[in-house]
C-alpha positions as CSV (number, residue, x, y, z in Angstrom):
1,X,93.7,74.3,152.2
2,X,90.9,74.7,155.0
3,X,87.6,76.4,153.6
4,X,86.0,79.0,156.0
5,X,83.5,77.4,158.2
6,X,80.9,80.3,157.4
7,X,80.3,81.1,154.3
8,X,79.5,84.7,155.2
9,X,82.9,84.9,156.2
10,X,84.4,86.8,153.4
11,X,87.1,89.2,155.1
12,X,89.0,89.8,152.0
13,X,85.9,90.8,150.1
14,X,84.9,93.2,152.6
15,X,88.5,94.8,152.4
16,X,88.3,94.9,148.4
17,X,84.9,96.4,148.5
18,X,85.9,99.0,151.5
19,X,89.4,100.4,149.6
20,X,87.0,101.0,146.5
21,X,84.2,102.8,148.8
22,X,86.9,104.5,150.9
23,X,88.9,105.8,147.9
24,X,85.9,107.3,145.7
25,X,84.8,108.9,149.0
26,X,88.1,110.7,149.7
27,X,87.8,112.4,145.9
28,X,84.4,113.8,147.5
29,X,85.8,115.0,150.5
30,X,85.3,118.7,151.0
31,X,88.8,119.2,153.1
32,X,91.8,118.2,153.8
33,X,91.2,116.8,156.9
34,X,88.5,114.8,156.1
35,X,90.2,113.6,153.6
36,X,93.5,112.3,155.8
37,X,90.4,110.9,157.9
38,X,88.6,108.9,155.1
39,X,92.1,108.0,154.2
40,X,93.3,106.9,157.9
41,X,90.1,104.8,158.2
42,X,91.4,102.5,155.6
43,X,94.3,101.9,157.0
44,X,92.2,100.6,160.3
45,X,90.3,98.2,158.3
46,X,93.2,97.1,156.5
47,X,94.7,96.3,160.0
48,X,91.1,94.0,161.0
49,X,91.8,92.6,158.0
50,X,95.5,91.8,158.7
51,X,94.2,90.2,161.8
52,X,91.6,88.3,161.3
53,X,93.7,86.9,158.2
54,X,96.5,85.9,160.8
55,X,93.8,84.3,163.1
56,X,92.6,82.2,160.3
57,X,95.5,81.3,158.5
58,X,95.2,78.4,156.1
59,X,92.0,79.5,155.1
60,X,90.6,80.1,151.5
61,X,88.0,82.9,150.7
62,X,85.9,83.4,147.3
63,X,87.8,80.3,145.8
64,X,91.2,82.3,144.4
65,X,92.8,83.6,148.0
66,X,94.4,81.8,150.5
67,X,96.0,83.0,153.9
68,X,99.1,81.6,153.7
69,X,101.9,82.1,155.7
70,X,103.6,83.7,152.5
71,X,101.0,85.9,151.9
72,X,100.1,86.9,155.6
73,X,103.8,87.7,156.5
74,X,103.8,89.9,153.6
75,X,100.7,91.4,154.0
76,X,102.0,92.6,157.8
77,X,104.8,94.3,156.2
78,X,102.6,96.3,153.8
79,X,100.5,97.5,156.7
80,X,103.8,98.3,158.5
81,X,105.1,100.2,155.3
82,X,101.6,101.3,154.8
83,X,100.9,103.1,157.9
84,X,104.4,105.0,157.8
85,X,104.4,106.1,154.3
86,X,100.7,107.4,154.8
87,X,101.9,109.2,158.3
88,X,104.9,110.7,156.6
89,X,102.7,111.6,153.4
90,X,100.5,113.8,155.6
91,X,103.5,115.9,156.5
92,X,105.3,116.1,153.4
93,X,102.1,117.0,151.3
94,X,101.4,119.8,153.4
95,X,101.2,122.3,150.5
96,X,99.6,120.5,148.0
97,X,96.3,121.3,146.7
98,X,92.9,119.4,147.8
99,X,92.9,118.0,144.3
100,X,95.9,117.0,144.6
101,X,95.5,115.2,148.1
102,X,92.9,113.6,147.1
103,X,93.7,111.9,144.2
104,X,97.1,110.8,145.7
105,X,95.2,109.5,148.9
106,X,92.9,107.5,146.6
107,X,95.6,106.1,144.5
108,X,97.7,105.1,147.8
109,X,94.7,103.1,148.6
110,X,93.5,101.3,145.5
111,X,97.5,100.3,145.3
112,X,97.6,98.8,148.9
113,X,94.8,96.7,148.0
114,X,95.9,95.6,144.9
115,X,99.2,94.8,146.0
116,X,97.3,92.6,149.2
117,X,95.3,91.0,146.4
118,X,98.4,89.6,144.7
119,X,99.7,89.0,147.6
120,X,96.9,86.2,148.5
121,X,95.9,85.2,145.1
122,X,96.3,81.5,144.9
123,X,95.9,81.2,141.1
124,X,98.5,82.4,138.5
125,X,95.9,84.3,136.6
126,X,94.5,86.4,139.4
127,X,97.8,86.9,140.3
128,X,98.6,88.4,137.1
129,X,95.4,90.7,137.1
130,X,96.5,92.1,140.5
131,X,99.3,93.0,139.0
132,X,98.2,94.7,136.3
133,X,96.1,96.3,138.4
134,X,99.2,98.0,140.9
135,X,100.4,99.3,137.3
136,X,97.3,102.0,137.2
137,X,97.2,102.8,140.8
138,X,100.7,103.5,141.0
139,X,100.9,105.9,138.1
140,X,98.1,107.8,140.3
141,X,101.0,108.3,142.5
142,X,103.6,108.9,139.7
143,X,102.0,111.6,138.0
144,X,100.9,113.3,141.4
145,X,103.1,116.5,140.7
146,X,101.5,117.0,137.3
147,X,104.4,118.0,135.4
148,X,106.0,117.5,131.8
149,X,108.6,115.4,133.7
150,X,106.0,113.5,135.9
151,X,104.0,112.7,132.4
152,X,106.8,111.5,130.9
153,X,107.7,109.0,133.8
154,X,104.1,108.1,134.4
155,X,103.6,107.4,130.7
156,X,106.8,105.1,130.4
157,X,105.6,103.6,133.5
158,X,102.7,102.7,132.2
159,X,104.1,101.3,129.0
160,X,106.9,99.5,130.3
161,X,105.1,97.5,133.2
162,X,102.5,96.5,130.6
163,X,104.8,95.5,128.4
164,X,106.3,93.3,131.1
165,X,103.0,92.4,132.5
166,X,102.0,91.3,128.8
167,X,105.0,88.8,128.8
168,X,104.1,87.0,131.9
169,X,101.1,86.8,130.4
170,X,102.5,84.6,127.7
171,X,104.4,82.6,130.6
172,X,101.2,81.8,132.1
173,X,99.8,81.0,128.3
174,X,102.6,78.5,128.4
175,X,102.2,77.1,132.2
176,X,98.3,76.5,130.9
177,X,99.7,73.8,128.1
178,X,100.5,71.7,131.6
179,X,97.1,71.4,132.4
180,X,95.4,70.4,129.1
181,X,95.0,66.8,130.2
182,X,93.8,67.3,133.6
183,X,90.7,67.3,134.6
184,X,90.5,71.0,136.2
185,X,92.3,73.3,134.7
186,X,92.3,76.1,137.0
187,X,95.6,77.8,136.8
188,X,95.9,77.6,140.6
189,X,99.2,77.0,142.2
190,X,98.2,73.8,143.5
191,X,96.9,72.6,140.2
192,X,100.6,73.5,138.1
193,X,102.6,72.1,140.9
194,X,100.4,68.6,140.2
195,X,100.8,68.9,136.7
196,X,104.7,69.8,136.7
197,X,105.8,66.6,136.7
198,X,105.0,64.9,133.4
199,X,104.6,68.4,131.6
200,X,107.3,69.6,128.5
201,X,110.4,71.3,129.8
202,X,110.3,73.5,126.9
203,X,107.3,75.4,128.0
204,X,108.0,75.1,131.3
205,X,111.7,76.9,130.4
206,X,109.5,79.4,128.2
207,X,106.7,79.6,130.8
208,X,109.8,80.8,133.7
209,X,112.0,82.9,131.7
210,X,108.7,84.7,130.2
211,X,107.2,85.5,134.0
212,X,110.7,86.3,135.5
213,X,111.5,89.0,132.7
214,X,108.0,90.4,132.9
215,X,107.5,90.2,136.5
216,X,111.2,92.1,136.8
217,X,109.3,95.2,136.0
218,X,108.0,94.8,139.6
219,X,110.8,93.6,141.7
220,X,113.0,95.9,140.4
221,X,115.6,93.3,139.5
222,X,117.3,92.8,135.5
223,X,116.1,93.7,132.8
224,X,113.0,95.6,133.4
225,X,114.6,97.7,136.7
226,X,114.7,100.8,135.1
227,X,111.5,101.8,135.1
228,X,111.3,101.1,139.2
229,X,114.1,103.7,139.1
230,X,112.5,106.6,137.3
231,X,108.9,106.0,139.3
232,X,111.0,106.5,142.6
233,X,112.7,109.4,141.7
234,X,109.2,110.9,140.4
235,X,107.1,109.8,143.2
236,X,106.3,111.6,146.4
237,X,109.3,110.2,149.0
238,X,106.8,108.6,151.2
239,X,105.1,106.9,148.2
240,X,108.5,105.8,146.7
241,X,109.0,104.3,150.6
242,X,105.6,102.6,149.6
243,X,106.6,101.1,146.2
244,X,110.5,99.9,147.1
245,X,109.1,97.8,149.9
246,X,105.2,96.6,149.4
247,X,105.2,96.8,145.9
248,X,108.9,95.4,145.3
249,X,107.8,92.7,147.7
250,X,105.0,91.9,145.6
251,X,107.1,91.0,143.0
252,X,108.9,88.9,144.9
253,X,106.1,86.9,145.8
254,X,105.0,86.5,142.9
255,X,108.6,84.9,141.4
256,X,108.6,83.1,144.0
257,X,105.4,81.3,144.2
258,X,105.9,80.5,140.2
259,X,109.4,79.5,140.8
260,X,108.2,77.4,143.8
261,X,105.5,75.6,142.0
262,X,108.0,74.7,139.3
263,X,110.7,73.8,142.2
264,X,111.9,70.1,141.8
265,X,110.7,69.8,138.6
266,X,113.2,68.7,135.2
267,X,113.9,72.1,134.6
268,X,114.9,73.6,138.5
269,X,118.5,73.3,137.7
270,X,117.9,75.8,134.4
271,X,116.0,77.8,136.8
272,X,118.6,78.9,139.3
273,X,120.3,79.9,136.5
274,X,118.4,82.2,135.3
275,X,117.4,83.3,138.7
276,X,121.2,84.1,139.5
277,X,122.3,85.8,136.2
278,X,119.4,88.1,136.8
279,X,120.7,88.8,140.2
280,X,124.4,89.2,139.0
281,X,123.4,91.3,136.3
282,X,120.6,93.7,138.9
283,X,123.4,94.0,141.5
284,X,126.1,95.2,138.4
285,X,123.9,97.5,137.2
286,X,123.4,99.0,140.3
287,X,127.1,99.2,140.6
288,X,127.4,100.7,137.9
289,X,125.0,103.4,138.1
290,X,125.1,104.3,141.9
291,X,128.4,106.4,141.1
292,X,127.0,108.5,138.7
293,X,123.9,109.3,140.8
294,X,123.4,112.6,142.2
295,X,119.4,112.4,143.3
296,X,119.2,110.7,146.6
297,X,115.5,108.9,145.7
298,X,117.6,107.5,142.3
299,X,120.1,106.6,144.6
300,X,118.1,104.8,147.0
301,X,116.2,103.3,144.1
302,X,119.4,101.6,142.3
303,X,119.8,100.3,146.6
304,X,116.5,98.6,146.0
305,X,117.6,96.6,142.7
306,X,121.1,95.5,144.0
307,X,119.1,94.0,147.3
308,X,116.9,92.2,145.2
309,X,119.4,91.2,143.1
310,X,121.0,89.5,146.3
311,X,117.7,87.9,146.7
312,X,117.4,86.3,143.7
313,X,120.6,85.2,144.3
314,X,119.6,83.4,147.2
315,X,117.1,82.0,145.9
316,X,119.0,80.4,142.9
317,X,120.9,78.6,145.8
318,X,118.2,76.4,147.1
319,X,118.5,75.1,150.6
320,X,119.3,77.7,153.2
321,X,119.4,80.2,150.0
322,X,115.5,80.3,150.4
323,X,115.8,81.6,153.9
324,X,118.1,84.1,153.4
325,X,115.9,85.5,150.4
326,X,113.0,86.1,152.6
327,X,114.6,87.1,155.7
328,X,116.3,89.5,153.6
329,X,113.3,91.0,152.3
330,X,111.6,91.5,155.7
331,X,114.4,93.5,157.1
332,X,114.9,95.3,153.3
333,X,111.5,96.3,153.9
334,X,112.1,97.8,157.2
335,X,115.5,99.7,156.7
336,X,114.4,101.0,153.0
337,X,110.8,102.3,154.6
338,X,113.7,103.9,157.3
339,X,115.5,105.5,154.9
340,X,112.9,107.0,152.1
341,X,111.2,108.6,155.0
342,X,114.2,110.1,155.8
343,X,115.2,111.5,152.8
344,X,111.8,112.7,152.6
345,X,112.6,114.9,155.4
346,X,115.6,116.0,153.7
347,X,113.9,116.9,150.4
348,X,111.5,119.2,152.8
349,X,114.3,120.7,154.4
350,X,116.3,121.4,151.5
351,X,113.7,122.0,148.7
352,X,115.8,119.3,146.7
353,X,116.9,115.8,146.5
354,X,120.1,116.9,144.3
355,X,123.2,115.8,146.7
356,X,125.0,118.4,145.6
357,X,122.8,121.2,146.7
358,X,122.8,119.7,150.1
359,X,125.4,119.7,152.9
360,X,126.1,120.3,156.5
361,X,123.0,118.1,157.5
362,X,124.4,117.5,160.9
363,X,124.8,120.8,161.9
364,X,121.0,121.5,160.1
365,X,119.2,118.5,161.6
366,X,121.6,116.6,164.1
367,X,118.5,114.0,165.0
368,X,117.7,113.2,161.2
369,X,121.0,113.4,160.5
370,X,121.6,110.1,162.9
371,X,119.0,108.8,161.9
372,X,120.3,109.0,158.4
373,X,123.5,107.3,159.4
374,X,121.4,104.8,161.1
375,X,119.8,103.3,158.0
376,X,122.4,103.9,156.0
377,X,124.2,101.2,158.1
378,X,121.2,99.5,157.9
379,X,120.8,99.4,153.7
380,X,124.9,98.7,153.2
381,X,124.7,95.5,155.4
382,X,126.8,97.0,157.7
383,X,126.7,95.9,161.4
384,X,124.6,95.6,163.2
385,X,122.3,95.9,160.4
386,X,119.8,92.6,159.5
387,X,121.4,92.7,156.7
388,X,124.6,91.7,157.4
389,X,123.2,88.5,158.9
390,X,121.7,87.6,155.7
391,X,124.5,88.4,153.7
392,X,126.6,86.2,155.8
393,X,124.4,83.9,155.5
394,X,124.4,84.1,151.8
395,X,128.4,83.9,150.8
396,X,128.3,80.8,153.5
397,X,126.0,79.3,151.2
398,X,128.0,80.5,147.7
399,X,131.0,78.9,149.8
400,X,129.6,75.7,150.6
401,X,128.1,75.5,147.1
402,X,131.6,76.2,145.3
403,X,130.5,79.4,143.7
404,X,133.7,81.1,144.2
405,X,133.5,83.1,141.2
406,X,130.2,84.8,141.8
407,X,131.1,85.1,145.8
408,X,134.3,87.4,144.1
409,X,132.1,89.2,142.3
410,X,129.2,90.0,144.6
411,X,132.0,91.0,147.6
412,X,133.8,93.0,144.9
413,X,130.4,95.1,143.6
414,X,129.2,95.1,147.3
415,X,132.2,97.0,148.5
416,X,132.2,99.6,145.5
417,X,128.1,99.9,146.1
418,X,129.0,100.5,149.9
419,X,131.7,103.5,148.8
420,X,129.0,105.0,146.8
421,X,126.4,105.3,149.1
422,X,128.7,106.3,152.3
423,X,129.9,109.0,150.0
424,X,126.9,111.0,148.7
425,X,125.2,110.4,152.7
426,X,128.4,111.7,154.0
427,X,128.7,115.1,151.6
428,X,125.3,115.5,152.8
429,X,126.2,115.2,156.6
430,X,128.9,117.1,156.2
431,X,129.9,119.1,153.0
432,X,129.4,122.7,153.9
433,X,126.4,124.0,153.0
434,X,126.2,127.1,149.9
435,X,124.8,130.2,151.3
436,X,122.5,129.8,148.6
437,X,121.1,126.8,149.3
438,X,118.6,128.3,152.4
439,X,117.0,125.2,154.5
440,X,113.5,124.9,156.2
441,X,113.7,124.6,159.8
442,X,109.9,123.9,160.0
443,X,110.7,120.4,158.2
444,X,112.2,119.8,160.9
445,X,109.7,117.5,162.6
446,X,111.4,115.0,165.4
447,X,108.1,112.8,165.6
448,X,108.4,111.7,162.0
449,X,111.5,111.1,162.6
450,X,111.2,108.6,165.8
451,X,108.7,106.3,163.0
452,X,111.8,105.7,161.0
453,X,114.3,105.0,164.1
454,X,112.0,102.2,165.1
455,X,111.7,101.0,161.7
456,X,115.7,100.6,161.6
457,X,116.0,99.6,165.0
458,X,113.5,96.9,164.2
459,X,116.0,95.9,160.8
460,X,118.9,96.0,163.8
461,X,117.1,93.4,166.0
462,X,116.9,91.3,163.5
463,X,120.5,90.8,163.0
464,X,120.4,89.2,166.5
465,X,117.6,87.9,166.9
466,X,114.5,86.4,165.0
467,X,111.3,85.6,166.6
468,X,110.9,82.2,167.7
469,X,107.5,82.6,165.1
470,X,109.1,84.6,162.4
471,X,111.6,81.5,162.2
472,X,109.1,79.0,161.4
473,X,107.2,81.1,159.7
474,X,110.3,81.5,157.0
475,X,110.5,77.6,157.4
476,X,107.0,76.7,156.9
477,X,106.7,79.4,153.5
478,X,110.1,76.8,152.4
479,X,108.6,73.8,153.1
480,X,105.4,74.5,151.4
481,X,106.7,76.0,147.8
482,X,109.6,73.9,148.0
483,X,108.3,70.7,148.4
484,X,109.4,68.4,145.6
């Protein structure tokens, strides 16, 4: 790892510092619009940051952040999601109250930094206290309608994700026992993936299965997914966009740097699996569920566990598995952003998320209602979604690795998953709409709408093509947390 050549050059401190500064000033702001200004001038320095990150790649600042190629890929996606789930939030909150504004801007900033912090943290405690962090900011956003049912959800968040939270913790406990005989025992990556070698494969099996189940919490994958599930359907739409792609892929990252520091050691084979039960079981229960759902968020949100379900999945596999698992995450991120925003629409038009109090959405809103279809191709995989390249991809490599019986299995839950979601998106496209069920025509707003049809046409792209630099970009994140 390169150390910056200045030591003045402390990017990611300035951004830490500015998200704090920039959030306490938005609770002072006097009005609205000031307060979607304070708020918009984050998002510009969280874009300098983003590039001057990317121009220094390899770098480490203030000792426990690097600029990987992990963490900078990841860190683009948030400002992608970022940027649209703020745009879209300025729209959909439009009758909130200033207090109300405020304290969800604040709490959509602190979590965008928290999220970047764990996203570059090179040690496993810092990582941890990121996380931890993202637990308070996102209640912020949980409890931002104020009511009995947003208390309850907030609270259980709360509980829940420190409760998992507190189990990594005793993973990490475990991954420190590695270190006792060295001579710097700093809990960074680099230091475990040193020590992994001649350390006890009892802790280090402890150390996993402790940081995987408590980390869940956060992916949204088995057994801690639930909570992700009632946060989405309680959140704002355009903050749920925010937390099934940033904060989802913060989980992710953070599994996969433990599970790549522990790659190759005594214990990888007892790794994958655990890594694919827990898939198995997060695309089941979202199987399961997705039938009985009639809120579109809860809907969306059980689509969010069976994807990264099929990423751990991948990543079980090994080899090309590890591509698959973070190509599929970037173009989750962009088709999920795609379609949260979209339903956010629909939740303005309609004054309700319940399916069955919708209908006739083609005839209401013909451009959101393509649009809809759109990502919905996008989120079931189906051509020319990204998504079907990656699952191709995937049950080649379950093929070729003689996991029939989980390739039956995954094809068989995937195609009852995919009748679920075409038919709640279809009775809204085209069930006739109640007479009593009146719709907001100034909802309607085309320009929101165009963000989410590049978003899905960016997923679509990507089924045909990926950047020359986005390739080995995937293959250089492999080869470094891979490497045995």
């Amino acid at each position: 790892m390169r150390q910056p050549a200045l030591l003045l050059y402390k990017m990611l401190l300035y951004f830490f510092i500015a998200a704090i500064a920039i959030s306490g000033l938005c609770l002072l702001m006097p009005r609205r619009l000031a307060v979607t200004i304070t708020a918009g001038l984050f998002l510009l320095a969280q874009l300098c940051c983003f590039m001057q990150v990317y121009k220094n790649q390899g770098l480490t600042e203030l000792y426990f952040f690097t600029y990987d190629k992990l963490a900078v890929l990841f860190f683009g996606l948030l400002n992608v999601a970022g940027m649209a789930s703020f745009v879209h939030s300025i729209a959909y909150l439009d009758n909130e109250s200033l207090k109300d504004y405020k304290f969800y801007n604040a709490g959509f900033i602190l979590l965008s930094a928290a999220i970047a912090g764990a996203y570059f943290s090179n040690n496993a405690m810092v990582s941890w206290i990121f996380l931890e962090v993202t637990t308070i900011a996102a209640a912020v956003l949980i409890y931002h309608r104020r009511t009995q049912k947003a208390l309850e959800a907030t609270w259980k968040y709360i509980f829940v994700c420190s409760t998992g939270v507190a189990l990594a913790y005793f993973g990490i406990l475990f991954l420190s026992l590695m270190l006792h005989s060295t001579a710097e025992a700093d809990m960074s990556y680099a230091a475990l993936r040193q020590a992994v070698g001649d350390a006890n494969s009892t802790y280090l099996k402890l150390a996993f299965l402790f940081i995987v189940v408590g980390y869940s919490c956060k992916m949204e994958v088995f057994p801690l997914h639930t909570i992700g599930i009632d946060a989405n359907n309680t959140a704002p739409a355009p903050a749920s966009a925010f937390l099934s792609t940033a904060m989802v892929n913060m989980g992710f990252v953070s599994i996969f740097r433990i599970y790549g520091t522990l790659y190759g050691s005594s214990i990888t084979a007892w790794m994958q699996g655990v890594l694919m039960v827990s898939g198995i079981l997060s695309v089941l229960m979202a199987t399961i569920y997705l039938r009985r759902v009639k809120n579109l968020k809860r809907l969306m949100a059980y689509s969010t566990v069976e994807n990264m379900g099929i990423v751990l999945i991948a990543l079980s596999l090994g080899g090309a598995g590890f591509y698959v698992a973070v190509l599929h995450t970037v173009v989750h991120t962009l088709v999920k952003s795609g379609m949260f925003l979209q339903l956010s629409q629909v939740g303005k038009i309609y004054g309700t998320y319940n399916v069955f109090k919708t209908g006739s959405y083609a005839r209401v809103y013909p451009l959101g209602a393509v649009t809809l279809v759109l990502t919905l191709l996008g989120i079931t995989a189906t051509p020319p979604s990204g998504l079907f390249l990656t699952e191709v991809m995937l049950f080649k490599e379950l093929t070729c690795g003689r996991h029939y019986v989980v390739f039956i299995l995954l094809a068989v839950m995937l195609c009852l998953i995919l009748y679920a979601l075409y038919n709640r998106m279809m009775y809204l496209c085209y069930n006739p709409l109640k007479e009593a069920h009146a719709t907001r025509a100034e909802a309607k707003r085309p320009w929101l709408t165009a963000i989410q049809l590049l978003l899905v046409f960016a997923a679509f792209i990507l089924c045909f093509y990926q950047p020359l630099w986005l390739q080995n970009n995937i293959n250089e994140i492999i080869s470094l947390f891979t490497k045995v």
